[in-house]
GUNU-407891 format. One record per atom (N, C-alpha, C): residue in one letter; atom name; residue number from 1; x, y negated, z negated. Coordinates in nm, 4 decimals, always signed. Layout:
FITI   code   site   pos          x          y          z
FITI      A     CA   NUM          X          Y          Z
...
END
This chain:
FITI   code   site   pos          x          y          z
FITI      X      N     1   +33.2052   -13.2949    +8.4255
FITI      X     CA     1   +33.0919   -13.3794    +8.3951
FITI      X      C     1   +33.1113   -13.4460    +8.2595
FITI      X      N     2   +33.0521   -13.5420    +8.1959
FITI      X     CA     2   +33.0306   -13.6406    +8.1238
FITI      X      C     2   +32.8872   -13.6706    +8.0645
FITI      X      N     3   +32.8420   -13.6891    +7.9216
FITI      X     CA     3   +32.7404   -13.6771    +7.9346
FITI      X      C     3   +32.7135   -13.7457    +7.7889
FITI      X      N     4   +32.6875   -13.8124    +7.7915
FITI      X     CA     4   +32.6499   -13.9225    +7.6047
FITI      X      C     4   +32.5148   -13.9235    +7.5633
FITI      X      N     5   +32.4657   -13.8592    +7.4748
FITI      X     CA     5   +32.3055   -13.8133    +7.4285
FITI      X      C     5   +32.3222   -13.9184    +7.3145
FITI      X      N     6   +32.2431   -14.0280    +7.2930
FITI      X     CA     6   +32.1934   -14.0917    +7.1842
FITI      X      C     6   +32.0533   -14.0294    +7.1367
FITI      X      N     7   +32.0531   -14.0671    +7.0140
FITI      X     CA     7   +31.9473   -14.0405    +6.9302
FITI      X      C     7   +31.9257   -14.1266    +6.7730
FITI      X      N     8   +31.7734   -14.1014    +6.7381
FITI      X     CA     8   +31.7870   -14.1776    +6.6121
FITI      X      C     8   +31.7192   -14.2875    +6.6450
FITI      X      N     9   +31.6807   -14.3991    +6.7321
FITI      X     CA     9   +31.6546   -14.5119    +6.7377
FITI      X      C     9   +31.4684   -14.4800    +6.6967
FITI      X      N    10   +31.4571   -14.6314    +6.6583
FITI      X     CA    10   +31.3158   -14.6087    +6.6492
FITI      X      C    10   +31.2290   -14.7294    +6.6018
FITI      X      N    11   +31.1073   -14.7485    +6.5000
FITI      X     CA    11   +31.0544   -14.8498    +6.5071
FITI      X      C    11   +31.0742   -14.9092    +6.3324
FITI      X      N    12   +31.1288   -14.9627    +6.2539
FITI      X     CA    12   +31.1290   -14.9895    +6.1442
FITI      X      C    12   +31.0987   -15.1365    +6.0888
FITI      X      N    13   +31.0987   -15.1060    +5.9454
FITI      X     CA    13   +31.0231   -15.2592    +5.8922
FITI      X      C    13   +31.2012   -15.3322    +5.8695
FITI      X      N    14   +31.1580   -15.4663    +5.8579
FITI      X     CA    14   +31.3235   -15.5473    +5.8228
FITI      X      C    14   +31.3206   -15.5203    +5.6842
FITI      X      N    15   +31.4928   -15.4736    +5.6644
FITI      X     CA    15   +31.5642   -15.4116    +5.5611
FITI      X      C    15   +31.5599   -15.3028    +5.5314
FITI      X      N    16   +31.4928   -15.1450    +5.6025
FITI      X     CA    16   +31.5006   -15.0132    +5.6372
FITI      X      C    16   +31.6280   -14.9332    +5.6944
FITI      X      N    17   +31.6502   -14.8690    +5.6879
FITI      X     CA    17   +31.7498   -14.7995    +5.7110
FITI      X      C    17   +31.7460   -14.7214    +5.8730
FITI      X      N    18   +31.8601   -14.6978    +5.9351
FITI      X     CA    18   +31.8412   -14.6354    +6.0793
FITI      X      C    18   +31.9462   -14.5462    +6.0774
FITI      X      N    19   +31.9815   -14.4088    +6.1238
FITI      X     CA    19   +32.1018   -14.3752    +6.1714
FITI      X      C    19   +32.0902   -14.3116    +6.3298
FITI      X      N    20   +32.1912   -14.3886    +6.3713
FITI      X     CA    20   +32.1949   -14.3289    +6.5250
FITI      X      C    20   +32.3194   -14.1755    +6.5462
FITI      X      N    21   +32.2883   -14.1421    +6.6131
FITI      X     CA    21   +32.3949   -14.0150    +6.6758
FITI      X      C    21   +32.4222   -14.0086    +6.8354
FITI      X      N    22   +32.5369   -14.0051    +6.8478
FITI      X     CA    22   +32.5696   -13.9766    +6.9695
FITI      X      C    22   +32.6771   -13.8054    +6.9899
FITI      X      N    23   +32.6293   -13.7914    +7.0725
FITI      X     CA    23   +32.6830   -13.6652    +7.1530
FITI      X      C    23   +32.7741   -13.6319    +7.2730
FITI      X      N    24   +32.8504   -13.6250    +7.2177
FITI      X     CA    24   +32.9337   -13.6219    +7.4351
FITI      X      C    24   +32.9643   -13.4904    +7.4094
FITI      X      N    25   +32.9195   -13.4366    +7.5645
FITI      X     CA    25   +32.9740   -13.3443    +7.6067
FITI      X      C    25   +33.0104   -13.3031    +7.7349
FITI      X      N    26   +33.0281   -13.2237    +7.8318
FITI      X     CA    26   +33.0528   -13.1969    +7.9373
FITI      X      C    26   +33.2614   -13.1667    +7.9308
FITI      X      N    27   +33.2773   -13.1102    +8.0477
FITI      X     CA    27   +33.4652   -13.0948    +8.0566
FITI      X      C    27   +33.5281   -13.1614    +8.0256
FITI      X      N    28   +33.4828   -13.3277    +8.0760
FITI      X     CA    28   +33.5822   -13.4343    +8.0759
FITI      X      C    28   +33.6217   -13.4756    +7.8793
FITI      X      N    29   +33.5281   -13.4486    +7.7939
FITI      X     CA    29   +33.5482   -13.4968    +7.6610
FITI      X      C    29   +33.5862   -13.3477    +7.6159
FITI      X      N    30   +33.7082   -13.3201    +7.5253
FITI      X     CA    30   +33.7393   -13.2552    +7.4379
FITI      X      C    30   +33.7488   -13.2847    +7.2830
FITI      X      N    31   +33.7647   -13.1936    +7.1830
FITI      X     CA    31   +33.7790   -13.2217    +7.0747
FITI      X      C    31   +33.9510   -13.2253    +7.0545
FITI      X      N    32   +33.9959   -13.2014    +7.1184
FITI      X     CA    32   +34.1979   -13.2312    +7.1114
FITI      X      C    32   +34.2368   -13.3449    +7.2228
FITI      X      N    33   +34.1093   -13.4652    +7.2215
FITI      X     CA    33   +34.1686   -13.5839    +7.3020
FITI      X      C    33   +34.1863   -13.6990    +7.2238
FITI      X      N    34   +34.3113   -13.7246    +7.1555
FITI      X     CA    34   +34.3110   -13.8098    +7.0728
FITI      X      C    34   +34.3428   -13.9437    +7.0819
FITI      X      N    35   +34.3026   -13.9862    +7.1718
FITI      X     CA    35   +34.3106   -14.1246    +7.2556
FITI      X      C    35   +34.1633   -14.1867    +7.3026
FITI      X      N    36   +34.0834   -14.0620    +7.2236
FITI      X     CA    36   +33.9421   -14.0749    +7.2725
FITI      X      C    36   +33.8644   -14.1389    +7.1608
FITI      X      N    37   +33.8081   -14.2704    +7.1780
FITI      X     CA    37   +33.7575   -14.3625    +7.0888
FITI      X      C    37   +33.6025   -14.3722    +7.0992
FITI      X      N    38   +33.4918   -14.3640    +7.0015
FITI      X     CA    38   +33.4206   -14.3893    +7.0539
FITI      X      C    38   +33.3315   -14.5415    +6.9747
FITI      X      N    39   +33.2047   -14.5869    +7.0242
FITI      X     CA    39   +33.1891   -14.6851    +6.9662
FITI      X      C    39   +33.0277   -14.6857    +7.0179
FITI      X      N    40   +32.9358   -14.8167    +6.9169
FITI      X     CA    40   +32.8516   -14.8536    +6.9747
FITI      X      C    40   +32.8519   -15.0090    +7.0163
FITI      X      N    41   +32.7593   -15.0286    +7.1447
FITI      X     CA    41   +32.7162   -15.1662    +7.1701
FITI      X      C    41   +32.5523   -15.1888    +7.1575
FITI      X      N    42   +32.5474   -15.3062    +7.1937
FITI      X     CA    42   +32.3652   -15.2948    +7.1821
FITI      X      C    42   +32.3455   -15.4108    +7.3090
FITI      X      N    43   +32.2467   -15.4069    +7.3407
FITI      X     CA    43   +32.1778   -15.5142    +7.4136
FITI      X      C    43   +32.0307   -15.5844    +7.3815
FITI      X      N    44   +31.9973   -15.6952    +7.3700
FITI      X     CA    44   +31.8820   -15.7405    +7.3259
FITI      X      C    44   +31.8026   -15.7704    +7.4737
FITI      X      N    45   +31.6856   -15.8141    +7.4680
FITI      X     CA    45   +31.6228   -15.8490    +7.6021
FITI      X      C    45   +31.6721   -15.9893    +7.6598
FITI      X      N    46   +31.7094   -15.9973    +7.7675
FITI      X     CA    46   +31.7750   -16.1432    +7.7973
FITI      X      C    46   +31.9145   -16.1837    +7.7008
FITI      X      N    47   +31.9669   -16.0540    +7.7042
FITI      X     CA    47   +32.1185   -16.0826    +7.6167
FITI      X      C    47   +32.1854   -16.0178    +7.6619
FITI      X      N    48   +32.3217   -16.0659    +7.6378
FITI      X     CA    48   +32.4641   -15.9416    +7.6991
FITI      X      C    48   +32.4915   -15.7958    +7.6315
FITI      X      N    49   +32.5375   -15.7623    +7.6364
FITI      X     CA    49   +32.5516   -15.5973    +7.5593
FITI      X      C    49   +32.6900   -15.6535    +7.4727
FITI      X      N    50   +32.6645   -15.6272    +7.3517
FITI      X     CA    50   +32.8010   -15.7100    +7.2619
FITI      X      C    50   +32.7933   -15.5482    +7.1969
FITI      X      N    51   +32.9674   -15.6001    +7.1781
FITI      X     CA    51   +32.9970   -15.4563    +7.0928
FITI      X      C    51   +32.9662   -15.4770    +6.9498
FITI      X      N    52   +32.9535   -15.3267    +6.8932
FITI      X     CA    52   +32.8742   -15.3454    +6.7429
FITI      X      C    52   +32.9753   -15.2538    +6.6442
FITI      X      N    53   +33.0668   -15.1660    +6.6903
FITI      X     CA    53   +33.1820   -15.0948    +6.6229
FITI      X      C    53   +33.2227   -15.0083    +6.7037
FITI      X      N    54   +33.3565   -14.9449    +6.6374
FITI      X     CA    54   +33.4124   -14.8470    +6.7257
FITI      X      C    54   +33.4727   -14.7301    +6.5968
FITI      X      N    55   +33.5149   -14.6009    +6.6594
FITI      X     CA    55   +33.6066   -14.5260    +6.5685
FITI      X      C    55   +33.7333   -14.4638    +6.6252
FITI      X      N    56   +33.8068   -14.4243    +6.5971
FITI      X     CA    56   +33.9148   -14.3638    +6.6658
FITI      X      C    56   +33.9068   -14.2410    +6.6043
FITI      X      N    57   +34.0167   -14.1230    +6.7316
FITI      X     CA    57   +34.0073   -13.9795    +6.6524
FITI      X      C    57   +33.9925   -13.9692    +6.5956
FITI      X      N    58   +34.0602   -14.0011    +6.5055
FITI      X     CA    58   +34.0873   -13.9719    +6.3589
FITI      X      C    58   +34.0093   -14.0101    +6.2758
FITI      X      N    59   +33.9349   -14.0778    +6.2656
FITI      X     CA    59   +33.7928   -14.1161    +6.2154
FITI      X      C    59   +33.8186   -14.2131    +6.0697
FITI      X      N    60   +33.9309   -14.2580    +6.0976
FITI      X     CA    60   +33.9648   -14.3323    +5.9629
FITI      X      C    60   +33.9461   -14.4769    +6.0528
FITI      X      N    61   +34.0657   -14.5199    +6.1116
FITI      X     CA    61   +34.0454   -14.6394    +6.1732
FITI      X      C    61   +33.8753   -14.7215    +6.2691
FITI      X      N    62   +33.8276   -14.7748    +6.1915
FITI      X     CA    62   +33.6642   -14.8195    +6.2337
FITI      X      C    62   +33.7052   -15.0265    +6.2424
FITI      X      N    63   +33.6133   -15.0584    +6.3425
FITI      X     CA    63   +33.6028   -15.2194    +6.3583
FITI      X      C    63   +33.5176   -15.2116    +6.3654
FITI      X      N    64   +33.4096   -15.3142    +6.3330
FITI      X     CA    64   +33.2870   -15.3787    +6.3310
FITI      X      C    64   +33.2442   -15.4920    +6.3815
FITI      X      N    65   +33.1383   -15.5367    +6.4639
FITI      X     CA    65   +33.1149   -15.6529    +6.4305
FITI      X      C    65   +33.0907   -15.8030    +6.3654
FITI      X      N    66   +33.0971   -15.8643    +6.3136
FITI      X     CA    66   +33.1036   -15.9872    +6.2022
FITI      X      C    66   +32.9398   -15.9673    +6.1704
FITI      X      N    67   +32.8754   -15.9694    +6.2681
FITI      X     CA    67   +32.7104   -15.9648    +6.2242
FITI      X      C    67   +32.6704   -15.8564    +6.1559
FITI      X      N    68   +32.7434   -15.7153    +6.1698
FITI      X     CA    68   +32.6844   -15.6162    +6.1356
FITI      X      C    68   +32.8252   -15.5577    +6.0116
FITI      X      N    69   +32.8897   -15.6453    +5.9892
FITI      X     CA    69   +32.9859   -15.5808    +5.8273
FITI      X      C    69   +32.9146   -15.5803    +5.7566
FITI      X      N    70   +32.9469   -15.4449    +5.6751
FITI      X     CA    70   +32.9068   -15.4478    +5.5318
FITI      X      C    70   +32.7441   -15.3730    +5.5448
FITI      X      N    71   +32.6924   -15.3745    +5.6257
FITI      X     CA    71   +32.5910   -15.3249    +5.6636
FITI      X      C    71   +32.5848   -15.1617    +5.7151
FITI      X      N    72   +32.6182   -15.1582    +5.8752
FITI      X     CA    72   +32.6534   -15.0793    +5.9270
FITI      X      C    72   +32.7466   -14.9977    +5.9117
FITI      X      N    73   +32.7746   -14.8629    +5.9418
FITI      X     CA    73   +32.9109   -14.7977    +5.9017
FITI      X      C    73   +32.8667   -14.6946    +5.9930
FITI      X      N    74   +33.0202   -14.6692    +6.0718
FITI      X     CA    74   +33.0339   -14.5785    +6.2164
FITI      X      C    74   +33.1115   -14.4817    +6.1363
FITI      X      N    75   +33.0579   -14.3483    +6.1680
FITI      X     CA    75   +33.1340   -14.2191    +6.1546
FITI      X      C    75   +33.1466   -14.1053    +6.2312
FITI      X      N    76   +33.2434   -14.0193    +6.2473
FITI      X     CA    76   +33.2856   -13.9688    +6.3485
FITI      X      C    76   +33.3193   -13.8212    +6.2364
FITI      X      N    77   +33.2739   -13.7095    +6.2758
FITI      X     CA    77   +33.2870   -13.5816    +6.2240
FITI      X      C    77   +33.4194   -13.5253    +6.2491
FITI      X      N    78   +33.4324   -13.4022    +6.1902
FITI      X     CA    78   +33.5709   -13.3010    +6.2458
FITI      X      C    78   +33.5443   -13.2779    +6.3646
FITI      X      N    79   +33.4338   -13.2720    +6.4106
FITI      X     CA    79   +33.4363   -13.2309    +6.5506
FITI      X      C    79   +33.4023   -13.3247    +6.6511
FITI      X      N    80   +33.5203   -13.3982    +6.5950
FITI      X     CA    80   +33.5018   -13.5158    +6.7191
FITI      X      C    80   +33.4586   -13.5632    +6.8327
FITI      X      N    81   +33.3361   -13.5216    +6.8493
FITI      X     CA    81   +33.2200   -13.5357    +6.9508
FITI      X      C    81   +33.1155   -13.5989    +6.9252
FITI      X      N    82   +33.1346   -13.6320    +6.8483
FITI      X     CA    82   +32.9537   -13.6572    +6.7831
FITI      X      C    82   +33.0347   -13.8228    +6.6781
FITI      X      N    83   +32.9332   -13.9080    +6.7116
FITI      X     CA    83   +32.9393   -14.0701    +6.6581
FITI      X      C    83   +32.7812   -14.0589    +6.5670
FITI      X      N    84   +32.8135   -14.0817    +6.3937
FITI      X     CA    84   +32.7391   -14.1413    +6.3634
FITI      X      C    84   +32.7130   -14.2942    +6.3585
FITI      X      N    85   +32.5911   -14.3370    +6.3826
FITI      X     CA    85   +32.5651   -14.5294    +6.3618
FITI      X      C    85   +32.4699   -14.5257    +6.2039
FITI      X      N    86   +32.5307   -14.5570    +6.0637
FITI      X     CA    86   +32.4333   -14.5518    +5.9792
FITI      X      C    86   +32.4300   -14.7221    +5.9711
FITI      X      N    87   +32.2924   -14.7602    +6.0188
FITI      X     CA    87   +32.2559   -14.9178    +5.9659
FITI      X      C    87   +32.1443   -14.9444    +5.8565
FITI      X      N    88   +32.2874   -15.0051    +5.7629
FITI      X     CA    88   +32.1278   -15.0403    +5.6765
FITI      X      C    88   +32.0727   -15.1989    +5.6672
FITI      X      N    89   +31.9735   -15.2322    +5.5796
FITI      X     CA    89   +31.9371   -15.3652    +5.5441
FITI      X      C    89   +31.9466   -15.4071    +5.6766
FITI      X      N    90   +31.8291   -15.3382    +5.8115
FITI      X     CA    90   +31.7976   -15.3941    +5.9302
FITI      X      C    90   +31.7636   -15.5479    +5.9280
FITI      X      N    91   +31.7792   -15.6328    +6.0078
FITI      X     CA    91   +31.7261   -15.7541    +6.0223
FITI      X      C    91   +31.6441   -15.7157    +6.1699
FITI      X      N    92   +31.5525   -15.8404    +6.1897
FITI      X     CA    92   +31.4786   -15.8573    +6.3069
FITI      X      C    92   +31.6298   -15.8566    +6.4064
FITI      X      N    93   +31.7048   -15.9152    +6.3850
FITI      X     CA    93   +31.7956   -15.9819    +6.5111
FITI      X      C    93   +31.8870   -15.8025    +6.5199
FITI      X      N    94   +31.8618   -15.7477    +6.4397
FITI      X     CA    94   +31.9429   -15.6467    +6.4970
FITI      X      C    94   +31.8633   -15.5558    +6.6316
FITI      X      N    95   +31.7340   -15.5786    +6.6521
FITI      X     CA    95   +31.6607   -15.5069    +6.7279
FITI      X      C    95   +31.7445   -15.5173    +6.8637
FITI      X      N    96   +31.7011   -15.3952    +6.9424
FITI      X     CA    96   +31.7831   -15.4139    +7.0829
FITI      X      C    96   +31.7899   -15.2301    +7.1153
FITI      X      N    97   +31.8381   -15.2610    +7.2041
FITI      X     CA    97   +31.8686   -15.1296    +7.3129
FITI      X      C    97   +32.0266   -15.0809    +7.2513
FITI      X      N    98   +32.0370   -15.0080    +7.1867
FITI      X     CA    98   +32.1978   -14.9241    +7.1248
FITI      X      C    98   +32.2371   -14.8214    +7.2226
FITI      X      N    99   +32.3966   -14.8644    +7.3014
FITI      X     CA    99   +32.4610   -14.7568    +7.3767
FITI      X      C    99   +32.5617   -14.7117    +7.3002
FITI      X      N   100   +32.5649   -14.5926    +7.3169
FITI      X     CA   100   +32.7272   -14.4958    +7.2375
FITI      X      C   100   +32.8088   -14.5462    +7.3672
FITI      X      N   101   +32.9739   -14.5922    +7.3289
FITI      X     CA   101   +33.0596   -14.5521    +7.4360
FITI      X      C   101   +33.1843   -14.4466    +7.3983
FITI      X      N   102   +33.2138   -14.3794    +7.5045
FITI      X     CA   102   +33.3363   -14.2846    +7.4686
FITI      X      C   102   +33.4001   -14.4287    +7.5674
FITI      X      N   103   +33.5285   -14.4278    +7.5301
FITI      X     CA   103   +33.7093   -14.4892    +7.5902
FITI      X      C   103   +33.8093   -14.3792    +7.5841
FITI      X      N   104   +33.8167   -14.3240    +7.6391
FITI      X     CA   104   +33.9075   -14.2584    +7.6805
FITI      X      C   104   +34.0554   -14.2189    +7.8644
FITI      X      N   105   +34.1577   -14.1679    +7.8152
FITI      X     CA   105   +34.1936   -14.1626    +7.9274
FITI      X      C   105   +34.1695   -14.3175    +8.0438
FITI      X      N   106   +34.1590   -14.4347    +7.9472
FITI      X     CA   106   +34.1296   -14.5827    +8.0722
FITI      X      C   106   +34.0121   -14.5648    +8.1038
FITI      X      N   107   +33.9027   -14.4851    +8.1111
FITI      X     CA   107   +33.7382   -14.5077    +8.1826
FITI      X      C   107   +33.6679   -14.4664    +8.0300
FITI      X      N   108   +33.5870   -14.5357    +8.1072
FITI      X     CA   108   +33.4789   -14.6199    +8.0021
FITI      X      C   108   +33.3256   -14.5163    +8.0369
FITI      X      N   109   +33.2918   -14.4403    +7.9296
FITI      X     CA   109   +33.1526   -14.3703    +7.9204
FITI      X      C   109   +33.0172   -14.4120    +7.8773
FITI      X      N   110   +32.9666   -14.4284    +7.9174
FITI      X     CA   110   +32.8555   -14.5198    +7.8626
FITI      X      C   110   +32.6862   -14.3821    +7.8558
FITI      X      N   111   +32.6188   -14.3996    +7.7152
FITI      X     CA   111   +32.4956   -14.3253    +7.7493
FITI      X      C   111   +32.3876   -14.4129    +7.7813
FITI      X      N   112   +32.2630   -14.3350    +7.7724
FITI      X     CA   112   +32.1278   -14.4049    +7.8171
FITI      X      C   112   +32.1073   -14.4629    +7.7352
FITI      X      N   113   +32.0849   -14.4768    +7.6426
FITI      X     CA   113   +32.0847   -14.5819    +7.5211
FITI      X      C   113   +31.9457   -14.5026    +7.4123
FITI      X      N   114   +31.9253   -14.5582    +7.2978
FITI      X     CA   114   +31.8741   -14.5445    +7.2239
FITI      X      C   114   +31.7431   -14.6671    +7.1748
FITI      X      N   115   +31.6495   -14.6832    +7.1775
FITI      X     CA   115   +31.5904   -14.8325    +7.1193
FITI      X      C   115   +31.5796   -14.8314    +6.9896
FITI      X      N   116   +31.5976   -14.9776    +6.9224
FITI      X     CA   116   +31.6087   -15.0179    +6.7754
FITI      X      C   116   +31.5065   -15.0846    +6.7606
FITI      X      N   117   +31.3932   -15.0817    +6.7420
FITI      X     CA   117   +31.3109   -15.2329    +6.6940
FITI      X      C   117   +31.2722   -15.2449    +6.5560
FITI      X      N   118   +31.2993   -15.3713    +6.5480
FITI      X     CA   118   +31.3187   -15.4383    +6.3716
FITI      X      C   118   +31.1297   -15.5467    +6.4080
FITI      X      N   119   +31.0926   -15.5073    +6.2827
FITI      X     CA   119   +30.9887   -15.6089    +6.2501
FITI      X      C   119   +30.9733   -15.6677    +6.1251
FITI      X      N   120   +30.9422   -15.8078    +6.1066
FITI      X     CA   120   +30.9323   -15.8848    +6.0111
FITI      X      C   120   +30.8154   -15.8322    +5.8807
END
């Protein structure tokens, strides 16, 4: 089994701080799979799901989005299961629906998502 627990999302004023967490667990994710990347995307209402960063094992190598540099910062523990999302200096436009993904092994993990809403 497979299993991606987000958390953290919630209702904040613009320029507040958020941190999301994700969780995988079940057989298929180990902590000695080092090909196992994880990342977040988001989706807005009437928008595509665009990716927003990623980390690799090793928790050094991170990409970001252009909208969300310098802002956001993805971290990934020793126990490579668990994705932090720390966003700061929210804007309205960051609001949206946040999914954790694991990449691993070629298939693609996706959780239930988390909600973000930003207000002016």
């Amino acid at each position: 089994q497979a299993q991606l627990v987000e958390s953290g999302g919630g209702s904040v004023q613009a320029g507040d701080s958020l941190r999301l967490s994700c969780v995988a667990s079940g057989r298929t994710f180990s902590t000695f799979d080092y090909d196992m990347d994880m990342g977040w995307y988001r989706q807005a209402p009437g928008k595509e799901r665009e990716f927003v960063a990623r980390i690799d094992w090793s928790g050094v190598n991170t990409s970001y989005a252009e909208a969300v540099k310098g802002r956001f910062t993805i971290t990934r523990p020793n126990t490579k299961l668990t994705t932090y999302l720390r966003m700061n200096s929210l804007k309205t436009k960051d609001a949206a629906m946040y999914y954790c993904k694991v990449q691993i092994r070629g298939m693609d993990y996706w959780g239930q998502g988390t909600q973000v809403t930003v207000s002016s």
